[in-house]
N, CA and C atoms as a LAMMPS dump frame, in Angstrom:
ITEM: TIMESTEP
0
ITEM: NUMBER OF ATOMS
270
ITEM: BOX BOUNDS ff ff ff
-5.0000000000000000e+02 5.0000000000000000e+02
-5.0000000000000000e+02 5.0000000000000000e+02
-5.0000000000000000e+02 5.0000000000000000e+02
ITEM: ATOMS id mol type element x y z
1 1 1 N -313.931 462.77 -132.163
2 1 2 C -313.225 462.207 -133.299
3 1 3 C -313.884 462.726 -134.576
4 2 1 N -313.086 463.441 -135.611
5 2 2 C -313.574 463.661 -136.776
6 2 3 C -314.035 462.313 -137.947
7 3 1 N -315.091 462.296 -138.059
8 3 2 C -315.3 462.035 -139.127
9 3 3 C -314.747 461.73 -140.733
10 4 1 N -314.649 460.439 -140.856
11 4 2 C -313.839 460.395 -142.601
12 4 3 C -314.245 461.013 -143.96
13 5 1 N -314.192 461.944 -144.651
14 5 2 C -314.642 462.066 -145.754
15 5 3 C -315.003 461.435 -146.986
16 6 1 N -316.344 461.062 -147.776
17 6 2 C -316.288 460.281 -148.404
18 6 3 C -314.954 459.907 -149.506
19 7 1 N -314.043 460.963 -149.67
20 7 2 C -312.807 459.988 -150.075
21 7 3 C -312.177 459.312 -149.561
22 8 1 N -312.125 459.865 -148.115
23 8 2 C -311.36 459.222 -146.741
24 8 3 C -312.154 457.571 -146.764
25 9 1 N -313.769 457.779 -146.976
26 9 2 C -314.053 456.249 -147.036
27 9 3 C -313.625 455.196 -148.386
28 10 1 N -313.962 456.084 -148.998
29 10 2 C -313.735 455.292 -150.193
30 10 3 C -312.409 454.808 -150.47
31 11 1 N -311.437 455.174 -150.067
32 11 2 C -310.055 454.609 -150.341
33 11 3 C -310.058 453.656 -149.061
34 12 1 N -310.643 453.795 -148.121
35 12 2 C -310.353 452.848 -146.951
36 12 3 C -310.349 451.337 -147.697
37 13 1 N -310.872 450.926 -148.525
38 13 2 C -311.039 449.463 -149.224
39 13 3 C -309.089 449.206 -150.039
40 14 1 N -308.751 450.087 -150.672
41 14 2 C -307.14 450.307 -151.095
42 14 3 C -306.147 450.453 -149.675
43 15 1 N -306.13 450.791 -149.062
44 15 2 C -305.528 450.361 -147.963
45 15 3 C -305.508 449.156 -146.717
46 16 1 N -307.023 448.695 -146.997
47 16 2 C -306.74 447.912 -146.397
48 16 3 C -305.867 446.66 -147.075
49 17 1 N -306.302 446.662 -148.468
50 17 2 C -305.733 445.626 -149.033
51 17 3 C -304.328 445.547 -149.42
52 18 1 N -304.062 446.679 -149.278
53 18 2 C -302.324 447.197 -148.952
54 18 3 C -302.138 446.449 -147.868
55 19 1 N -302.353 446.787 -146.761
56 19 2 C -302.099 446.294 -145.458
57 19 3 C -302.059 444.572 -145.818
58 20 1 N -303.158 444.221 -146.262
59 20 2 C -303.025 442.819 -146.266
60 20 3 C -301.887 442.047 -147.016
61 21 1 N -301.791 442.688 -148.091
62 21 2 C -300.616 442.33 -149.602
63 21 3 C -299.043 442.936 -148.425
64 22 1 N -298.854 443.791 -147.665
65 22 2 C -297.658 444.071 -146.957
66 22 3 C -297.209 442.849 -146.022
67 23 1 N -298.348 442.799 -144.941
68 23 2 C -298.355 441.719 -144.28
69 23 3 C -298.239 440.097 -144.895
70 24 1 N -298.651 439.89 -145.908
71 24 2 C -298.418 438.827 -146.46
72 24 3 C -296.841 438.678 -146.937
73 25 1 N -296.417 439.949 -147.66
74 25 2 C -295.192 439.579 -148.381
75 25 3 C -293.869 440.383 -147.865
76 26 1 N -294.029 441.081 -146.903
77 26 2 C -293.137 441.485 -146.33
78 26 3 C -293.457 441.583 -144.717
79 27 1 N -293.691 440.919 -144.305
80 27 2 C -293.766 440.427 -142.721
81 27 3 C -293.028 439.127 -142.153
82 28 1 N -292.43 438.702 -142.691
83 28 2 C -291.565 437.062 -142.449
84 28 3 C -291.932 436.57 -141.395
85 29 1 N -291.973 437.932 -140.127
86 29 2 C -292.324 436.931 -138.742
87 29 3 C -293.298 437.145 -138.241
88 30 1 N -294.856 437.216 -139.419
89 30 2 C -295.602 437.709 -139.052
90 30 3 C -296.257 438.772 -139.25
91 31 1 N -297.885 439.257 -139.359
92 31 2 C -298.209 440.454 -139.663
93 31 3 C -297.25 441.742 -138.832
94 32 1 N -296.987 442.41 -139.619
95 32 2 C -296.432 443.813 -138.61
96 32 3 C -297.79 444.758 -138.238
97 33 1 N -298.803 444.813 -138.422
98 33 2 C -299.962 445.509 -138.384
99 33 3 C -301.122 444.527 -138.187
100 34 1 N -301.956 444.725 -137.46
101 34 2 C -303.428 443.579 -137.041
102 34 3 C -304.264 445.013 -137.102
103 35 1 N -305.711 444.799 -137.321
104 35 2 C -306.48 445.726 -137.157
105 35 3 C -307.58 444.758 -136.453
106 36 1 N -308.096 446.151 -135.166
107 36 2 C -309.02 445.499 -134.48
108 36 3 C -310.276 445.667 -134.467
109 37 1 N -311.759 444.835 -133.669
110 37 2 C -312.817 445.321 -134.327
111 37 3 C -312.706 447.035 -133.154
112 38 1 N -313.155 448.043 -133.329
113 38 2 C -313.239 449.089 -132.253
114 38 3 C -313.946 448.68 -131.176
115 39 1 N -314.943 448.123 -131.093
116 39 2 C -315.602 447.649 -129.831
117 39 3 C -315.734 446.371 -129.443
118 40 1 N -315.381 445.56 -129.876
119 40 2 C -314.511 443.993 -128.191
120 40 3 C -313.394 443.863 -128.466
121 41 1 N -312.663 445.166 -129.88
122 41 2 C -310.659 444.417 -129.217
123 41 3 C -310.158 442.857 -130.573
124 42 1 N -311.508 442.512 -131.089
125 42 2 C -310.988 441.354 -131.334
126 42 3 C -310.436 441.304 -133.007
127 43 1 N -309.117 440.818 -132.922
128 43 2 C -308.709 440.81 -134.616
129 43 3 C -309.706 440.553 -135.826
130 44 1 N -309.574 441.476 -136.861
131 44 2 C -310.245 441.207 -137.827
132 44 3 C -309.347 440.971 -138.45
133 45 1 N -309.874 440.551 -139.582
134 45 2 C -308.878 440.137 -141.702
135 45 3 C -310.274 440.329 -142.488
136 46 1 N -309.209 441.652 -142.641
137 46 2 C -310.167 442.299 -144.353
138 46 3 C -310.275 441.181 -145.431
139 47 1 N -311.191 440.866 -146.284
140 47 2 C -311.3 440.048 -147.453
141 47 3 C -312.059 440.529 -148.296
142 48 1 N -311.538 440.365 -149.823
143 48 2 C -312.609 441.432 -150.998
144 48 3 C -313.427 440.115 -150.941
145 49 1 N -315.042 440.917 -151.199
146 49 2 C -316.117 440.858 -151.663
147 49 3 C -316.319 441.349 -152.525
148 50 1 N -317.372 440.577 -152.966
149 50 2 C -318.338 441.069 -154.371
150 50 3 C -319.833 442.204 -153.772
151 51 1 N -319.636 443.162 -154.018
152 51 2 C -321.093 443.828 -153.209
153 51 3 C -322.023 443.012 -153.452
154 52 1 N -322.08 443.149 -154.725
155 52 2 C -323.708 442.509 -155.177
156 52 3 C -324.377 440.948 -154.504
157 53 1 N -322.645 440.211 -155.108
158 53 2 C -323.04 438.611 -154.286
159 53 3 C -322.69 438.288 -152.593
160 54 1 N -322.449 439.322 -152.649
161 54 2 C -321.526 439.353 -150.983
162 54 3 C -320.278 437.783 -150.771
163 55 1 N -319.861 437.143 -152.159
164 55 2 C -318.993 435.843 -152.029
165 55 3 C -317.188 436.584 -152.293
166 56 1 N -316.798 436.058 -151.607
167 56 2 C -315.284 436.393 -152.054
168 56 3 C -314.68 436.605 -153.137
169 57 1 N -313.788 437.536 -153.696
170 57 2 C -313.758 437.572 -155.056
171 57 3 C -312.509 436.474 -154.688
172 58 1 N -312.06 436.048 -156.358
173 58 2 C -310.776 435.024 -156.344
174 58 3 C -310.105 435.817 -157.766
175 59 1 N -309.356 435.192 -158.595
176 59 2 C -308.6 435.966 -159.465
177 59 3 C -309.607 436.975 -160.376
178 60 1 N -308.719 438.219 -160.478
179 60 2 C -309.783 438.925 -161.019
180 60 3 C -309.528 439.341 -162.448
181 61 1 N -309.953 439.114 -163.628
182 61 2 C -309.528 439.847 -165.142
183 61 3 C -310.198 441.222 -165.332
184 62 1 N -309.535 442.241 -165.778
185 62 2 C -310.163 443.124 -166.031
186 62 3 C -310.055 443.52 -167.603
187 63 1 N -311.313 444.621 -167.685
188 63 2 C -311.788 444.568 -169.23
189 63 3 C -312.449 446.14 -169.613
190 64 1 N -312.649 446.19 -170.673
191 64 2 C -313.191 448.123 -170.611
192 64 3 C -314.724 447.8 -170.28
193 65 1 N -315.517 448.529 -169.612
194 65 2 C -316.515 449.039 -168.804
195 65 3 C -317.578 448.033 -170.42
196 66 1 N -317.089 448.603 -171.861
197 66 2 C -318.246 447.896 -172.608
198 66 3 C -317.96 446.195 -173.163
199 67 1 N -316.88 445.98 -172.152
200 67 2 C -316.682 444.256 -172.659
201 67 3 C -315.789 444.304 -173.857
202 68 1 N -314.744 442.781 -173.903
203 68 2 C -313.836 443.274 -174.853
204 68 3 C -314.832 442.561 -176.278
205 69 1 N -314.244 443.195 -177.537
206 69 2 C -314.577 443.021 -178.58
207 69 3 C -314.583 441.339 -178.878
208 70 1 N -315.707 440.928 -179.995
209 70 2 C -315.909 439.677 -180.073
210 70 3 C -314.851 438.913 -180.617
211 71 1 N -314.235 437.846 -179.952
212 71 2 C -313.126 437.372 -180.31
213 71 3 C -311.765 437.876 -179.463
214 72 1 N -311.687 438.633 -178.856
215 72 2 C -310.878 439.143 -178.091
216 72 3 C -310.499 438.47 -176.552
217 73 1 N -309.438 438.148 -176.251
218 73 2 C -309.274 437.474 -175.06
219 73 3 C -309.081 438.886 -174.247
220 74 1 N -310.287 438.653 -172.768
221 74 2 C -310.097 439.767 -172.031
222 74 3 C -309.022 439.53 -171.234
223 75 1 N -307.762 438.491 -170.699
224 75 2 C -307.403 438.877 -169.91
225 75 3 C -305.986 439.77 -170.738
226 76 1 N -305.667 439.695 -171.919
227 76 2 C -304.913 440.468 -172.952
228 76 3 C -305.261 441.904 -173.087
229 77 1 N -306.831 442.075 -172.887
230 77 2 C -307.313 443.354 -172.978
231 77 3 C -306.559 444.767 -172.5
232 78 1 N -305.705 444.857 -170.911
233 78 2 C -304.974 445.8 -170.625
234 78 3 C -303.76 445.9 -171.627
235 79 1 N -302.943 444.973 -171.768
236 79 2 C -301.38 444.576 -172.138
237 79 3 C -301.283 445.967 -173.09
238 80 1 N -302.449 445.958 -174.245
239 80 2 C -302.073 447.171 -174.823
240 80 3 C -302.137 448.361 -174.661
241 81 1 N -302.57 448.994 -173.895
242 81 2 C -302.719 450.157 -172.953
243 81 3 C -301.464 450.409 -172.04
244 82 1 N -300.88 449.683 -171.537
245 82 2 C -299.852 449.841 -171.48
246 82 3 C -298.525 449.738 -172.221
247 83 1 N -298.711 449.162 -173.252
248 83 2 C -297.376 449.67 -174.81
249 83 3 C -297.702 450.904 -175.08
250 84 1 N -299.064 451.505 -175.376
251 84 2 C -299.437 452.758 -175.77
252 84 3 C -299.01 453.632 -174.914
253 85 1 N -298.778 453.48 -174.109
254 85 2 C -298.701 454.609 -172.999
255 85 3 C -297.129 454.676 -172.989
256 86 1 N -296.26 453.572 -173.008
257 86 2 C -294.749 453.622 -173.185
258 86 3 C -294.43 454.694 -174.723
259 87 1 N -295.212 454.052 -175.563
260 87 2 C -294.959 454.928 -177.213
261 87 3 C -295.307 455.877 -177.098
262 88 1 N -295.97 456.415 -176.067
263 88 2 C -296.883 457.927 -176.681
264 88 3 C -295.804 458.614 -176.525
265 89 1 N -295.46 459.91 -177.351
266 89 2 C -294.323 460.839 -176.768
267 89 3 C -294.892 461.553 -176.208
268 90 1 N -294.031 462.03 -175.09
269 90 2 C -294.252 462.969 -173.807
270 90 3 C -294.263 464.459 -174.145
């Protein structure tokens, strides 16, 4: 068996959570896909973690890498990045 490439690993975390978000919202009667452990067979369920704390993440806000500006509500922080990107001309 070949070996995954570190992109091959690194996206493995985006697919699984595909898999999970599919199975949740388009499976009605049920996961259509289970993944197993490779050696006893037995079902797993992927769940994000935090590396550092190893605790489950729960809703997540995101923000630019240096924190949003003082006074700034981060979970607003994307919204404009995406108007900009509609206005920019092509």
């Amino acid at each position: 068996m070949d070996c995954p490439t570190t992109r091959g690993r690194d996206v493995q975390p985006v697919l699984l959570a595909l898999l999970a978000w599919g199975n949740a919202h388009f499976a009605p009667d049920g996961p259509s896909v289970v993944l197993l452990d490779a050696g006893s067979g037995a079902r797993i369920e992927p769940v994000r973690v935090d590396r550092v704390s190893g605790k489950p993440l729960g809703e997540l806000h995101g923000v630019p890498a240096a924190g949003p500006a003082a006074g700034e509500d981060s979970c607003h922080h994307m919204a404009p990045l995406a108007a900009h990107r509609a206005a920019k001309p092509q």
